[in-house]
Every structure is written in structure tokens, then in C-alpha cells.
N, CA and C atoms as an extended XYZ file, in Angstrom:
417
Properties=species:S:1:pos:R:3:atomname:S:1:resname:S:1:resid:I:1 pbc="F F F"
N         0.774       -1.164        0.000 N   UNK     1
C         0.000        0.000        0.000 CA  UNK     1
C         0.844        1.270        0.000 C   UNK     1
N         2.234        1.139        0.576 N   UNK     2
C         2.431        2.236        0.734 CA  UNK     2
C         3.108        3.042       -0.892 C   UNK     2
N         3.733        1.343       -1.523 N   UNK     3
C         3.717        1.710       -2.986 CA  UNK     3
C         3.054        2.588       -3.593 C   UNK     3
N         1.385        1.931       -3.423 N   UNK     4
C         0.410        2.992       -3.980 CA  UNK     4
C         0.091        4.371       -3.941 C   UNK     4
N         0.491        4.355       -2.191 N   UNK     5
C         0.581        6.093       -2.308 CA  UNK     5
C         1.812        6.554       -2.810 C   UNK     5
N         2.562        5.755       -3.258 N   UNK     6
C         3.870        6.811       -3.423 CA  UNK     6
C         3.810        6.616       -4.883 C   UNK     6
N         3.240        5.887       -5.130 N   UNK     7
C         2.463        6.265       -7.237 CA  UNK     7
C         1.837        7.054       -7.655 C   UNK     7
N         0.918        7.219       -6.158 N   UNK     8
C        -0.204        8.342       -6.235 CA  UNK     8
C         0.522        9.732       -6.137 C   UNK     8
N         0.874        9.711       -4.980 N   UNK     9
C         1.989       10.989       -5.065 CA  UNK     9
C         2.568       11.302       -5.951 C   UNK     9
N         3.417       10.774       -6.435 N   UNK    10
C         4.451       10.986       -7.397 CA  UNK    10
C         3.570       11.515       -8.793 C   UNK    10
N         2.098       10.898       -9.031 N   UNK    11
C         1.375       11.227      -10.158 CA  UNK    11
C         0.477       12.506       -9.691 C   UNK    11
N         0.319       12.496       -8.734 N   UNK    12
C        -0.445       13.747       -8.418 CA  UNK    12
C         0.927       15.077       -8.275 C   UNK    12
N         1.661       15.166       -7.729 N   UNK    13
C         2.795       16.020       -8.002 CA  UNK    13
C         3.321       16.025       -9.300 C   UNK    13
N         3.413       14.731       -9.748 N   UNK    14
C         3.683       15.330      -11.963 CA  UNK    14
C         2.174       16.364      -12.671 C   UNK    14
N         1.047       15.835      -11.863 N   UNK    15
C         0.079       16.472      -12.492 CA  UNK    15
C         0.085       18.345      -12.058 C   UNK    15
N         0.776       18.413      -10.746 N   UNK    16
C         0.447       19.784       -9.935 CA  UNK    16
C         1.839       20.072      -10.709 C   UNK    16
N         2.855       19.558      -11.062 N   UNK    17
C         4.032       20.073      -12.017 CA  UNK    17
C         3.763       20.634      -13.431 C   UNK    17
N         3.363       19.909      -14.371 N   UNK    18
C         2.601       20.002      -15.428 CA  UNK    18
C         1.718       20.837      -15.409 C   UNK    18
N         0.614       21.293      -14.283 N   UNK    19
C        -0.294       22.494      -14.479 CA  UNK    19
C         0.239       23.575      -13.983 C   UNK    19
N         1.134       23.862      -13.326 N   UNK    20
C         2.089       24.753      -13.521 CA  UNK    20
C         3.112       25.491      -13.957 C   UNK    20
N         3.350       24.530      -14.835 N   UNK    21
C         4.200       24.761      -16.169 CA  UNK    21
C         2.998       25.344      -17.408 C   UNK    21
N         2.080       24.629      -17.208 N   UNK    22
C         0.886       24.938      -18.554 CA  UNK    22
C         0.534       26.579      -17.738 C   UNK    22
N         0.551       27.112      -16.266 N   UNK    23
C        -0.084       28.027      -15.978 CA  UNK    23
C         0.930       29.442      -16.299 C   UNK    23
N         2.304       29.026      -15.826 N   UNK    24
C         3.564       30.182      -16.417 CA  UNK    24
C         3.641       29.746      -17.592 C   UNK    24
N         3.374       29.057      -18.305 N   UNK    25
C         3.676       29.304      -20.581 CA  UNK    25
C         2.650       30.032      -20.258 C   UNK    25
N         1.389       29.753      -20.042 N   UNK    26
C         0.378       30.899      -20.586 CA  UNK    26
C         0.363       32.276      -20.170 C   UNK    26
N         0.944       32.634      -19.057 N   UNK    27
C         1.240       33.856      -18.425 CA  UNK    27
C         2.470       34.674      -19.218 C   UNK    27
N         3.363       33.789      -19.724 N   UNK    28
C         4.693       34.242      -20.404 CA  UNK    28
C         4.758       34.768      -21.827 C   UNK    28
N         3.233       33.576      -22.526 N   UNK    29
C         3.043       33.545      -23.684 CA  UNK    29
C         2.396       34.927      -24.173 C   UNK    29
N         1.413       35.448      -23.710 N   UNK    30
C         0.473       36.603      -24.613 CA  UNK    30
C         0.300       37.268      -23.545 C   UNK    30
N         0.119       37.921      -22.327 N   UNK    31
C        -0.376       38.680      -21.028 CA  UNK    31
C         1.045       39.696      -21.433 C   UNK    31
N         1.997       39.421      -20.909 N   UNK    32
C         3.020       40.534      -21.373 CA  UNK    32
C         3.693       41.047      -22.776 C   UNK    32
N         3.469       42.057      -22.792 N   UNK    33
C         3.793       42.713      -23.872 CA  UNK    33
C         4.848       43.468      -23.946 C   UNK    33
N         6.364       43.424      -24.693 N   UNK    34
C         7.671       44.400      -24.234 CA  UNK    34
C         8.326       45.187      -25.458 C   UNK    34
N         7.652       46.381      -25.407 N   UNK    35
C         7.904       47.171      -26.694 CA  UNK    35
C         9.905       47.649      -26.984 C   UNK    35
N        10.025       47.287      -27.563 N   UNK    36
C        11.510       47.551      -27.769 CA  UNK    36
C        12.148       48.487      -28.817 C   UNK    36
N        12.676       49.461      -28.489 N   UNK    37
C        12.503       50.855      -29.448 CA  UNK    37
C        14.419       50.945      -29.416 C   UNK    37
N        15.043       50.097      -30.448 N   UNK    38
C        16.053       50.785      -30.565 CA  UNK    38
C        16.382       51.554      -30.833 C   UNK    38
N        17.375       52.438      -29.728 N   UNK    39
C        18.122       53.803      -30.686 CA  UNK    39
C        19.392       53.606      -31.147 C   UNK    39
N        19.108       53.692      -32.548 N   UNK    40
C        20.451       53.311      -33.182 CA  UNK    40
C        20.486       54.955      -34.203 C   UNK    40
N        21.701       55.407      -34.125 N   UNK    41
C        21.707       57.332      -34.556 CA  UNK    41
C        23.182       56.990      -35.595 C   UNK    41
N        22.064       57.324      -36.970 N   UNK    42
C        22.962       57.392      -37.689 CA  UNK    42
C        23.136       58.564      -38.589 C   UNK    42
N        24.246       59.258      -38.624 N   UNK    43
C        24.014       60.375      -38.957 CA  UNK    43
C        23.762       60.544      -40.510 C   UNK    43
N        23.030       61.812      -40.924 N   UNK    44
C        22.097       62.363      -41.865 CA  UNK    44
C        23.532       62.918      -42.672 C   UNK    44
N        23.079       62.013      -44.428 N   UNK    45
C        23.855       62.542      -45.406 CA  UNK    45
C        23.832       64.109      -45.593 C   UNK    45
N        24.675       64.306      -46.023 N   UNK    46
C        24.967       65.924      -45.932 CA  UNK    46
C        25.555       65.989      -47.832 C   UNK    46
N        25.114       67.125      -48.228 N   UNK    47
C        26.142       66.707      -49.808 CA  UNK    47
C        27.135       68.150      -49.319 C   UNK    47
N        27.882       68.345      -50.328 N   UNK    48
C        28.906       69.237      -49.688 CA  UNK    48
C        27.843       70.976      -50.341 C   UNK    48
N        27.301       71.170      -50.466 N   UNK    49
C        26.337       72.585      -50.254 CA  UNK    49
C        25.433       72.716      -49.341 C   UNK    49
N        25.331       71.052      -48.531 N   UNK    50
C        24.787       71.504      -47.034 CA  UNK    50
C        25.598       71.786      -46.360 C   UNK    50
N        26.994       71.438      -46.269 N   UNK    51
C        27.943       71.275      -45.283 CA  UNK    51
C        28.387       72.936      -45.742 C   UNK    51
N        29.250       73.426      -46.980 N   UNK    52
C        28.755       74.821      -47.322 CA  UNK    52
C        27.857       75.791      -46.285 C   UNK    52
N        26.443       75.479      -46.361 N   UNK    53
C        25.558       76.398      -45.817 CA  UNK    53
C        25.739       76.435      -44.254 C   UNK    53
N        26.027       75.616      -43.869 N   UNK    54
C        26.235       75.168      -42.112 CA  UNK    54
C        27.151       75.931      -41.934 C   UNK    54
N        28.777       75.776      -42.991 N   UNK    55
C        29.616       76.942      -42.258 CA  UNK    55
C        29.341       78.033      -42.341 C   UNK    55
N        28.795       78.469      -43.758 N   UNK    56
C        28.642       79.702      -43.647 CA  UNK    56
C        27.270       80.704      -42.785 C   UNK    56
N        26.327       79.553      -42.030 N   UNK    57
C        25.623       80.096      -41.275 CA  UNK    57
C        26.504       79.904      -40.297 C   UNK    57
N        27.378       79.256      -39.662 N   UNK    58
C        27.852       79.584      -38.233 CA  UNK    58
C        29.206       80.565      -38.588 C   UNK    58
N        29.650       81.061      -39.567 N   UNK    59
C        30.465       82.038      -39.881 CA  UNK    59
C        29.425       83.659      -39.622 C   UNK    59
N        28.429       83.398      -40.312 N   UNK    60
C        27.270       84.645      -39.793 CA  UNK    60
C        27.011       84.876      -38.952 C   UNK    60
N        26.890       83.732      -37.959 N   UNK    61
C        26.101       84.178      -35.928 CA  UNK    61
C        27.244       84.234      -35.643 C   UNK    61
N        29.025       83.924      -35.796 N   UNK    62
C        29.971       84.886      -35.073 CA  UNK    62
C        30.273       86.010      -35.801 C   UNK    62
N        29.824       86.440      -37.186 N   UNK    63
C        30.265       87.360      -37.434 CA  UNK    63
C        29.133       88.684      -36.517 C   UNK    63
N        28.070       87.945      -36.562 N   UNK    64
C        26.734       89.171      -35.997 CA  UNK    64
C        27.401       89.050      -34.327 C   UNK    64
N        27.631       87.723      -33.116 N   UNK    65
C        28.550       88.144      -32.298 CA  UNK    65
C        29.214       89.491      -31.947 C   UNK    65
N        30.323       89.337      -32.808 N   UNK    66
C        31.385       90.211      -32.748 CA  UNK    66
C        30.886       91.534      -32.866 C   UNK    66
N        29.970       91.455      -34.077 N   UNK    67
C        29.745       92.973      -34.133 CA  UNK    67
C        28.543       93.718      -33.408 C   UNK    67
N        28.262       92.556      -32.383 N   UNK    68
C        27.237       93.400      -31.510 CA  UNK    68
C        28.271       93.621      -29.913 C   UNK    68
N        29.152       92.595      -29.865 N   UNK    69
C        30.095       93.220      -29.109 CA  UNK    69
C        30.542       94.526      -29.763 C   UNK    69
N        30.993       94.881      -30.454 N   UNK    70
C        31.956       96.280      -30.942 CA  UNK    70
C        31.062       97.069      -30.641 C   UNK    70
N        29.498       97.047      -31.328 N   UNK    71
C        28.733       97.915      -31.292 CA  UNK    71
C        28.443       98.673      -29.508 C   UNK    71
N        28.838       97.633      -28.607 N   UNK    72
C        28.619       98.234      -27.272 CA  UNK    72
C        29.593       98.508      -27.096 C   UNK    72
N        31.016       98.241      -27.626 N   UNK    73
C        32.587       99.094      -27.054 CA  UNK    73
C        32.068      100.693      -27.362 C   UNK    73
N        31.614      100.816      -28.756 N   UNK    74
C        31.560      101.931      -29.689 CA  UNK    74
C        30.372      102.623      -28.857 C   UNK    74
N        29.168      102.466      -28.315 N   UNK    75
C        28.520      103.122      -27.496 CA  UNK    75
C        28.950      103.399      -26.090 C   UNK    75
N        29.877      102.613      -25.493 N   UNK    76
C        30.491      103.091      -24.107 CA  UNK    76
C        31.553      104.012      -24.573 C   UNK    76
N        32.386      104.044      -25.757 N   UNK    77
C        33.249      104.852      -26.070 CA  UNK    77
C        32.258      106.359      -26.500 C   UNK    77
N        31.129      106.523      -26.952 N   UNK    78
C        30.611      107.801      -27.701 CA  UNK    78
C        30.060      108.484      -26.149 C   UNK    78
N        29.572      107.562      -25.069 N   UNK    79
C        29.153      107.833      -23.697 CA  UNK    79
C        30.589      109.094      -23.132 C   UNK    79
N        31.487      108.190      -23.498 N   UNK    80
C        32.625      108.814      -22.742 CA  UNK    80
C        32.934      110.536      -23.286 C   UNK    80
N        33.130      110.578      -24.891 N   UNK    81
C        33.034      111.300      -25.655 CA  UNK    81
C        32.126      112.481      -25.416 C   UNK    81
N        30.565      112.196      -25.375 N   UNK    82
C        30.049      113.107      -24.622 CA  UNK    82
C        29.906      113.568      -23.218 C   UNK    82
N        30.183      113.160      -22.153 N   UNK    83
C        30.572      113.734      -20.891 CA  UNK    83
C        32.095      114.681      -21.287 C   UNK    83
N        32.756      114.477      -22.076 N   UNK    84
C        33.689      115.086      -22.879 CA  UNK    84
C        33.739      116.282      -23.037 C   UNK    84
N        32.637      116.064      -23.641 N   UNK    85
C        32.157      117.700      -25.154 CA  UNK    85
C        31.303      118.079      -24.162 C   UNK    85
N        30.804      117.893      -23.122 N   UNK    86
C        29.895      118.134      -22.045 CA  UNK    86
C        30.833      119.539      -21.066 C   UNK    86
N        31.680      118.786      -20.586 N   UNK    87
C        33.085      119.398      -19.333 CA  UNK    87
C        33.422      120.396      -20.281 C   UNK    87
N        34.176      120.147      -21.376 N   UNK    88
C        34.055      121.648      -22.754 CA  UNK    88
C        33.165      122.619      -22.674 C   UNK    88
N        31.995      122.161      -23.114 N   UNK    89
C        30.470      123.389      -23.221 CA  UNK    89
C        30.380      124.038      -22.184 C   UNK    89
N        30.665      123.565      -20.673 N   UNK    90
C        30.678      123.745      -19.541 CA  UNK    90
C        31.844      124.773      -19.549 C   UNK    90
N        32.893      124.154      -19.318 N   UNK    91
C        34.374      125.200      -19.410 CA  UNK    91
C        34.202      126.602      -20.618 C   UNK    91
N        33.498      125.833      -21.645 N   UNK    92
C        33.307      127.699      -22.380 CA  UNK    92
C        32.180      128.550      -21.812 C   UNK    92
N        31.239      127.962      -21.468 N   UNK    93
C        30.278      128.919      -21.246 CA  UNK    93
C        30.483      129.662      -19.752 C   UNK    93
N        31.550      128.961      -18.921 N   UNK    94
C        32.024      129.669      -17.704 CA  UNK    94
C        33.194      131.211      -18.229 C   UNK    94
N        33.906      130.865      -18.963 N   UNK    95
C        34.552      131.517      -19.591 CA  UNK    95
C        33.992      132.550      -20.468 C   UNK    95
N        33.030      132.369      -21.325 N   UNK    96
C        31.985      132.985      -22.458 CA  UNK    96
C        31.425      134.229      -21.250 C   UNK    96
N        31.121      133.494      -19.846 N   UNK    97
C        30.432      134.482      -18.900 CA  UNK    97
C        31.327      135.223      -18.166 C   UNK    97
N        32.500      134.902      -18.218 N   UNK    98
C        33.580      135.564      -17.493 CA  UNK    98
C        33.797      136.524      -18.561 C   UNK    98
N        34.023      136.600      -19.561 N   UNK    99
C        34.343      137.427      -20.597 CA  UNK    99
C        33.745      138.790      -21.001 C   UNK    99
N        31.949      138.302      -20.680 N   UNK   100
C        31.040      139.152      -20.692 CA  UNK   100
C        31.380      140.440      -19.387 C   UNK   100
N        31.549      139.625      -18.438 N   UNK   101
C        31.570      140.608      -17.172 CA  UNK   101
C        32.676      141.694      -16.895 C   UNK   101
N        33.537      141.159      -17.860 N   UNK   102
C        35.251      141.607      -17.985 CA  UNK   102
C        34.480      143.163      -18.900 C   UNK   102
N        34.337      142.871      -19.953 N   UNK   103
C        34.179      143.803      -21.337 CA  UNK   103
C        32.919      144.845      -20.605 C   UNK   103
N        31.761      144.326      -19.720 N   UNK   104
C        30.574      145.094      -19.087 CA  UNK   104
C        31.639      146.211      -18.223 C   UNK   104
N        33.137      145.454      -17.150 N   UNK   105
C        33.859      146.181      -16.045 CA  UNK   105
C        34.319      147.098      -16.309 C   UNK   105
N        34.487      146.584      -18.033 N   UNK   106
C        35.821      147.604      -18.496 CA  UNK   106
C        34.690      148.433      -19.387 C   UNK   106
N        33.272      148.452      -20.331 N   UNK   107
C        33.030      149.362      -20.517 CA  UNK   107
C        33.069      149.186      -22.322 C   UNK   107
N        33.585      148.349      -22.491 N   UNK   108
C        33.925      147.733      -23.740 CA  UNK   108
C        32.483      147.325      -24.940 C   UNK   108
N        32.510      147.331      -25.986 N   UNK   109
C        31.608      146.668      -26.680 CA  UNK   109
C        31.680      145.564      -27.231 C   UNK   109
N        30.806      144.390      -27.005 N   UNK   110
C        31.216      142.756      -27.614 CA  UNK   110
C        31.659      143.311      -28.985 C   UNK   110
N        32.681      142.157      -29.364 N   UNK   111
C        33.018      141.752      -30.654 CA  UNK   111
C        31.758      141.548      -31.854 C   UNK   111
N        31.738      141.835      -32.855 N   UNK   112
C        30.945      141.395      -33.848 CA  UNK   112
C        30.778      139.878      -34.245 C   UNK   112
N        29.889      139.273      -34.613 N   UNK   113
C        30.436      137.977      -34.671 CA  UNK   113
C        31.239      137.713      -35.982 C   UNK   113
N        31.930      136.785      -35.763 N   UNK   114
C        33.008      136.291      -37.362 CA  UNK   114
C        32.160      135.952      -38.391 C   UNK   114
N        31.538      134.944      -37.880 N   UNK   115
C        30.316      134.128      -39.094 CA  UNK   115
C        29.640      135.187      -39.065 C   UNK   115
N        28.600      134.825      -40.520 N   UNK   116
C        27.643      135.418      -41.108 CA  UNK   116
C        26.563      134.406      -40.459 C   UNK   116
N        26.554      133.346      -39.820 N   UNK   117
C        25.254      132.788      -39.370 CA  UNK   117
C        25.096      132.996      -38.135 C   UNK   117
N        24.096      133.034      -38.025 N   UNK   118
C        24.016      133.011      -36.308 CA  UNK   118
C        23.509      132.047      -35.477 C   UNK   118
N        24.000      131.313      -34.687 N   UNK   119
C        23.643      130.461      -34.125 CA  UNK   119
C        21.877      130.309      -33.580 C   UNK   119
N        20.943      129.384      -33.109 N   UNK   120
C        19.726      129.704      -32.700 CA  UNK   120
C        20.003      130.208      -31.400 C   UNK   120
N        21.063      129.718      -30.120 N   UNK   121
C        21.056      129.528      -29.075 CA  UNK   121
C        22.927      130.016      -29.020 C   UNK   121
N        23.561      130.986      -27.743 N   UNK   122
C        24.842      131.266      -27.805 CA  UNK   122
C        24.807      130.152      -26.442 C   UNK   122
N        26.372      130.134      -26.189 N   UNK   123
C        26.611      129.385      -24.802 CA  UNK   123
C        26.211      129.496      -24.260 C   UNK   123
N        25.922      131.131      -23.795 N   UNK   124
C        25.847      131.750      -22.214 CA  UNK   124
C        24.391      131.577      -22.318 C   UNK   124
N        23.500      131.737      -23.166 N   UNK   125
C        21.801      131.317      -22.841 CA  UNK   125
C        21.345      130.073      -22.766 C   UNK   125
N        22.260      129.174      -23.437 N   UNK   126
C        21.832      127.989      -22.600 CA  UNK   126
C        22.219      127.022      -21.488 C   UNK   126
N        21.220      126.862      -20.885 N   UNK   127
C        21.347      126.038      -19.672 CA  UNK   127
C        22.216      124.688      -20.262 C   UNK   127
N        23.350      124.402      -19.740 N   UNK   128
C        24.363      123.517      -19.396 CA  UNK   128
C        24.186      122.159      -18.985 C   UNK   128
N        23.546      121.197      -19.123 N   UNK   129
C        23.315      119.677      -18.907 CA  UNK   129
C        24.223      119.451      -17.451 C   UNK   129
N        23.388      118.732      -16.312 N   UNK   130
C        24.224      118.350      -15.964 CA  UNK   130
C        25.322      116.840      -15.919 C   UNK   130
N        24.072      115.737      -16.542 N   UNK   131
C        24.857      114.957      -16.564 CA  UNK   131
C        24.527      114.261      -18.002 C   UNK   131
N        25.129      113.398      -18.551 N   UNK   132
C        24.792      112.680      -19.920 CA  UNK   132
C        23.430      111.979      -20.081 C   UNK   132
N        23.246      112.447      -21.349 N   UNK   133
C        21.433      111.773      -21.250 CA  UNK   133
C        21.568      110.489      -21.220 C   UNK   133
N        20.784      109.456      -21.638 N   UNK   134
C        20.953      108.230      -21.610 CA  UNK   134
C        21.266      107.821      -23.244 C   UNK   134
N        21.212      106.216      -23.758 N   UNK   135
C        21.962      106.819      -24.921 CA  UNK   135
C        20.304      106.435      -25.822 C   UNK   135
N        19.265      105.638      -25.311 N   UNK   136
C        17.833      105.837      -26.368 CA  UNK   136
C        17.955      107.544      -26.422 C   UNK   136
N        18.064      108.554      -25.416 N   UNK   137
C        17.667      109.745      -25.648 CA  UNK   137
C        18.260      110.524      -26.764 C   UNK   137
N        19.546      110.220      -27.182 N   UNK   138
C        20.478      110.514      -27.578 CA  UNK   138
C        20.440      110.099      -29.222 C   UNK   138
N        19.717      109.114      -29.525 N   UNK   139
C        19.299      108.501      -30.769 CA  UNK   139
C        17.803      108.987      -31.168 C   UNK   139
């Protein structure tokens, strides 16, 4: 008897083997799905008038670069320039008024002017800036 159970066993454990094997194939077989997306990068023919246009567009964005750097040397340099011509207008029209008061002390009559044009505005009537405009104002 005890044969028998151990036939039985042995066939009932091949059967619980076997339906477990039939239960993971079917789980393995169609339930999962594994999308597989190679990246494989191969690079894009070029003929030599694309390769052409590429340099000569990245020859253009450093040439525009550069010259928007200069363009701000050249506006901090015209900044400087006018605080310049500024300290000048300033220094003549102190002088222009010193001159006046000299020729009033002494009794004198101004000079005629040289030019035939006449300015709209002389030094001494206009008011003197005190500091540099900004440079939109200035444009």
C-alpha cells in the first residue's frame, strides 16, 4: 500500500508540475507585452552645399557676435566722448560768462560775430546739462 501512495503521489505532483508549467507558458506567452525601441543614430547625409551652408551660417552668428560686441565698445566709447564735449560746453560757457563781465567792467563793446550765421542759441543762454542723457535719448 504504501507503494500505492507513493504512485499516487508521485502522479499527483507530476500532475500539480505540469499544471504549472501549462499556468507560467500561458502567463509568459500573450499577457506581457515588451515594446523595444532601438536607438540606433545614424548620422544624416549631408552633400557638400549643405555642409557649405552650415559653415557659412555659423560664420554669420559669429560674425553678428562680434559685431554686436563692438557695437557696445563703440557706445560706451561715444558715452565717454560726450561727458567730454559736455566738461568743454561747460568750461566755455564759464569763460563765455567771465568774458562778458570783464568787457561790461571795463566798458567795452562785444566783438561782432566772425560768421555770417548766427547760431539759434549762444553758450551763455543755454542752460548747461548736468549729466549725460541716456543713450535711447540721444538717438
Amino acid at each position: 500500500m504504501a507503494e500505492k501512495i507513493k504512485s499516487y503521489g508521485a502522479g499527483v505532483l507530476f500532475v500539480v508540475f505540469i499544471g504549472v508549467l501549462i499556468w507560467f507558458a500561458g502567463s509568459l506567452n500573450g499577457s506581457q507585452t515588451y515594446d523595444v525601441k532601438p536607438e540606433i543614430s545614424i548620422p544624416q547625409y549631408q552633400s557638400d552645399a549643405a555642409r557649405a551652408i552650415d559653415a557659412y551660417e555659423k560664420v554669420m552668428d559669429r560674425y553678428m557676435d562680434i559685431s554686436e560686441s563692438n557695437f557696445k565698445n563703440i557706445e560706451s566709447d561715444n558715452e565717454k566722448i560726450f561727458e567730454k564735449l559736455l566738461e568743454i560746453q561747460t568750461d566755455i560757457a564759464r569763460i563765455d560768462a567771465r568774458l562778458e563781465r570783464i568787457e561790461k567792467a571795463m566798458g567795452l563793446d562785444p566783438l561782432p560775430p566772425v560768421c555770417t550765421k548766427v547760431p539759434p542759441q549762444g553758450p551763455a543762454e543755454k542752460p548747461v546739462p548736468k549729466k549725460a542723457p541716456p543713450a535711447e535719448e540721444r538717438m
